[in-house]
N, C-alpha and C positions, 0 to 999 in steps of 0.2 A: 448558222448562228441561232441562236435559240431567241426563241419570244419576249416579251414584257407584257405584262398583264398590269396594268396599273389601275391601282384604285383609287375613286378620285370623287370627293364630295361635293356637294351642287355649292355654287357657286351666286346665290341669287339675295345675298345681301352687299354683293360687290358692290355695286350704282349706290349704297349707301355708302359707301367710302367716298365713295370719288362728291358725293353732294356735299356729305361734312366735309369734307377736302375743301370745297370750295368755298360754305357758309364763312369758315375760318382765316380762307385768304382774305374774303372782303373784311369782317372784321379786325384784322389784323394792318391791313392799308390803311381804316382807319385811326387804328390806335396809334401808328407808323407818323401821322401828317400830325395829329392832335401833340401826339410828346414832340415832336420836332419843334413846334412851335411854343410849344412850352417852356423848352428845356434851352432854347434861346431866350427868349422871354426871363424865363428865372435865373437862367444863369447856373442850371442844376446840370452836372457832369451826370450826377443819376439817372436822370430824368434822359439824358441825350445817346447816354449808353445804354437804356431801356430803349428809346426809339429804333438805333443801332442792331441791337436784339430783335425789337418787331419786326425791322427790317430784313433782318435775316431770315428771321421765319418764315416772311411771307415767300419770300426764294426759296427756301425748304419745302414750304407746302406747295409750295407751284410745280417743282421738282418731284415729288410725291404724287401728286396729282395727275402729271404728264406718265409717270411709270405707271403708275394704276391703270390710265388707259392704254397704254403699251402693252401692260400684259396680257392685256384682255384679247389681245390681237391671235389671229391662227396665226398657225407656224404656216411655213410655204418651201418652196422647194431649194432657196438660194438662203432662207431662215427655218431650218431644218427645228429647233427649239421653241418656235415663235421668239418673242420678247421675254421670255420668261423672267429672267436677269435682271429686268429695268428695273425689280424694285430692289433689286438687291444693291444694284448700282446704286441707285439713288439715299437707300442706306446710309451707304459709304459715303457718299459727296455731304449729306448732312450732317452726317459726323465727324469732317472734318473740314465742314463750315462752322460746326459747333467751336471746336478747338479755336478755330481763327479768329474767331471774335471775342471768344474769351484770352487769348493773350492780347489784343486788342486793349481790351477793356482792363487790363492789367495794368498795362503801359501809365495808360490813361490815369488811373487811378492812384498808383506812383507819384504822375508830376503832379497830383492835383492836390496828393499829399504836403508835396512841398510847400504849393503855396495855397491853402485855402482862400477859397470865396466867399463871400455872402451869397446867399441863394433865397430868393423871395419863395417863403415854405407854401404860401398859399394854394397858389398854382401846383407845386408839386402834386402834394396831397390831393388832390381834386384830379389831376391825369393819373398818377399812379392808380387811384381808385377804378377811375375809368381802364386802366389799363388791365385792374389783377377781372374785373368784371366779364370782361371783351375775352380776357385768355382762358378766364375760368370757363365760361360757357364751353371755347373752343377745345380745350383739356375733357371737358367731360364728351365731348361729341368723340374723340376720338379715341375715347380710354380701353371700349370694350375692344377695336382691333388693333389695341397696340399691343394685347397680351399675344396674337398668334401672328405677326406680320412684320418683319423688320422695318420695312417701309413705314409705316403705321407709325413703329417703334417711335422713330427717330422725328418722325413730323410732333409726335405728342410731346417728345424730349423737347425738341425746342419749345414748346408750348407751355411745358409746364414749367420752365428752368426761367422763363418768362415771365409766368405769373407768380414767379418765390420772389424774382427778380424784382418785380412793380410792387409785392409786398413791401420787400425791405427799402424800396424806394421811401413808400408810406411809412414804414417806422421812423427812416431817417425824416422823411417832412416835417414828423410830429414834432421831433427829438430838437428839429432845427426851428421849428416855432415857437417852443415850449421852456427850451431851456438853450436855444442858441448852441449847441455844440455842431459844429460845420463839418469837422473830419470825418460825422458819420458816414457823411456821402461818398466821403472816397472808400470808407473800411466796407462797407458793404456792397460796393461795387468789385471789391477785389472779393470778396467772400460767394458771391457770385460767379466770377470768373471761374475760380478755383473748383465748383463744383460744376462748371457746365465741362471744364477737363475732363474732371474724373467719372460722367456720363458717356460723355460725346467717345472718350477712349473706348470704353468697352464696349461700346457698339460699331466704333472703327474696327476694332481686333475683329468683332464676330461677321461682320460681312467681308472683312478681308479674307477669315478663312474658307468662308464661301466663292469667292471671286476666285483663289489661289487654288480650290481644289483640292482641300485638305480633307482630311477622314472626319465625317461630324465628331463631334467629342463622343456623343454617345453609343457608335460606334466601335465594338470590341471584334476588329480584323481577324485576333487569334483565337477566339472564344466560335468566331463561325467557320474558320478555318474548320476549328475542332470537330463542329457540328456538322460541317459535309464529307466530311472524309471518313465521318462515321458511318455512312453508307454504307455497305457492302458491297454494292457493287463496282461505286468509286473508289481508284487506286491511289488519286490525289489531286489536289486542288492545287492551282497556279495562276501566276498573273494576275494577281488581283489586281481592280482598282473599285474604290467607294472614293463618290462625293455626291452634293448639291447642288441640283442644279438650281432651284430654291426653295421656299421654305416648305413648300409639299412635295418634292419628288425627290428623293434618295436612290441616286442610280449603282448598282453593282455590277462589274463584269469581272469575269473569270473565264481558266481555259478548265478544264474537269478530264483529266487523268481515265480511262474507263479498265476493269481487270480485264474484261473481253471485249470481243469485238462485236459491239452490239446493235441490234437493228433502230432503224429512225423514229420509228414505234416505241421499241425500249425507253428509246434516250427519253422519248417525249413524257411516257408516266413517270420518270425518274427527274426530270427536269420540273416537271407539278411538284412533288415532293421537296424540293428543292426550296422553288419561288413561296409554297407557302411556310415552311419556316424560316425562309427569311421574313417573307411579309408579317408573321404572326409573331413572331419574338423579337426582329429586329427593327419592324417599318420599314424594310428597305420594298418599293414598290415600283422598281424597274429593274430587272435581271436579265442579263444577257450572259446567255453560257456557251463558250466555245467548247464544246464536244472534242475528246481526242483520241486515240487509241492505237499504244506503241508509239507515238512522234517526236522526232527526234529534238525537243526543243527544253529550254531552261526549265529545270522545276521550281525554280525560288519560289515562293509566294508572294516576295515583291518584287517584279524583274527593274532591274538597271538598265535603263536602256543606253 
């Protein structure tokens, strides 16, 4: 089997994740007990379904937090990958904690339509404040590794879908002190819902197709087909398989076709050749090439098994 040469960047603003990870649980626990007892107190469906929300979050970043030190783990001989995965997993489970609470919060919002409340605005306005403060900080802690990290992603999603959330809490406080219209609370708790879906989905899709083993999107299978068979020496390429294992390692194997029958030495400067266009055009930074030559086996290049 042929080698993998992985290239792999240092890794030493990690412990910065997992600290903001953690500054934002505690802040969020509290913002979690403050609107609970608020939104009883007021009588704010807002206010109770922001708590609900903080709530969830803090189980997202605790979830987040626990994968973060997972992956930092070695791999071993019965965890041949280490944890790699954990944050991938964890991804997935928050974004489809995201979805849950936002049809939750739907429901909700519906019956509450039916019958409005009086909702004492005071209190509102004064926790949602406290609320969009507590998320805002936590949002900006975790903004710079939400661009390269699903994990990250999905922990800032909740966080900031949080603090639109305690926003529009506050418009409606205002709205309900100011000029007494009540259904705010329900319209803007369903306007909320509706867009933590339409986050929480696309980041469900994309770590499923991570989890599932799918070809990354920006992976073109036939475009590198093209590109090794262009070889000379190679008579063709087969068996492929591309996926992620996470968000920095793109594994490829393949069987390689050979026109002669060529020494282990050969194979091996032709195999460099190889690994480094893939690694230099495609990112992919684990390759493993079955050598073959005359054997009597499928040539698909995607076998059925």
């Amino acid at each position: 089997m042929g080698h993998s040469h992985s290239h792999n960047h240092s890794h030493d603003h990690g412990d910065l994740k997992g600290r903001n990870l953690l500054i934002s649980i505690f802040l969020n626990i509290l913002i979690t007990v403050a609107q609970v007892i608020g939104g009883i107190l007021s009588g704010s469906l807002a206010l109770l379904s922001d708590a609900l929300h903080n709530f969830s979050d803090v189980l997202s970043l605790i979830v987040s937090y626990v994968a973060d030190r997972l992956s930092k783990r070695k791999a071993s001989l019965n965890k041949t990958f280490g944890y790699k995965r954990a944050e991938i997993l964890a991804a997935f489970i928050n974004a489809a904690t995201l979805i849950i609470v936002a049809v939750l919060l739907i429901i909700e919002a519906i019956e509450r339509f039916q019958n409005p409340q009086d909702i004492e605005s005071n209190l509102v306005i004064w926790l949602s404040l406290i609320a969009i403060l507590g998320n805002g900080f936590s949002v900006l802690l975790l903004k710079k590794d939400s661009k390269s990290n699903m994990n990250m992603r999905s922990a800032y999603l909740h966080l900031l879908t949080d603090m639109m959330a305690s926003v529009a809490v506050f418009i409606g406080g205002l709205l309900m002190k100011y000029y007494q219209i009540y259904w705010v609370d329900s319209a803007l708790t369903l306007a909320i819902a509706l867009y933590l879906i339409y986050m929480g989905f696309d980041l469900l899709k994309a770590s499923t197709k991570v989890l599932m083993l799918f070809t990354p999107d920006e992976i073109p299978v036939d475009e590198i087909v093209k590109e090794i068979n262009a070889f000379a020496e190679i008579k063709n390429v087969h068996h492929i398989h591309v996926w992620q294992l996470n968000e920095d390692e793109i594994h490829f194997e393949a069987h390689i076709d050979f026109e002669n029958d060529i020494t282990l030495s050969e194979f091996d400067s032709i195999l460099h050749k190889v690994e480094d266009l893939l690694y230099d055009k495609f990112e992919i930074n684990h390759v493993n090439i079955q050598p073959e030559y005359d054997k009597d086996d499928a040539k698909d290049v995607i076998v059925q098994d």
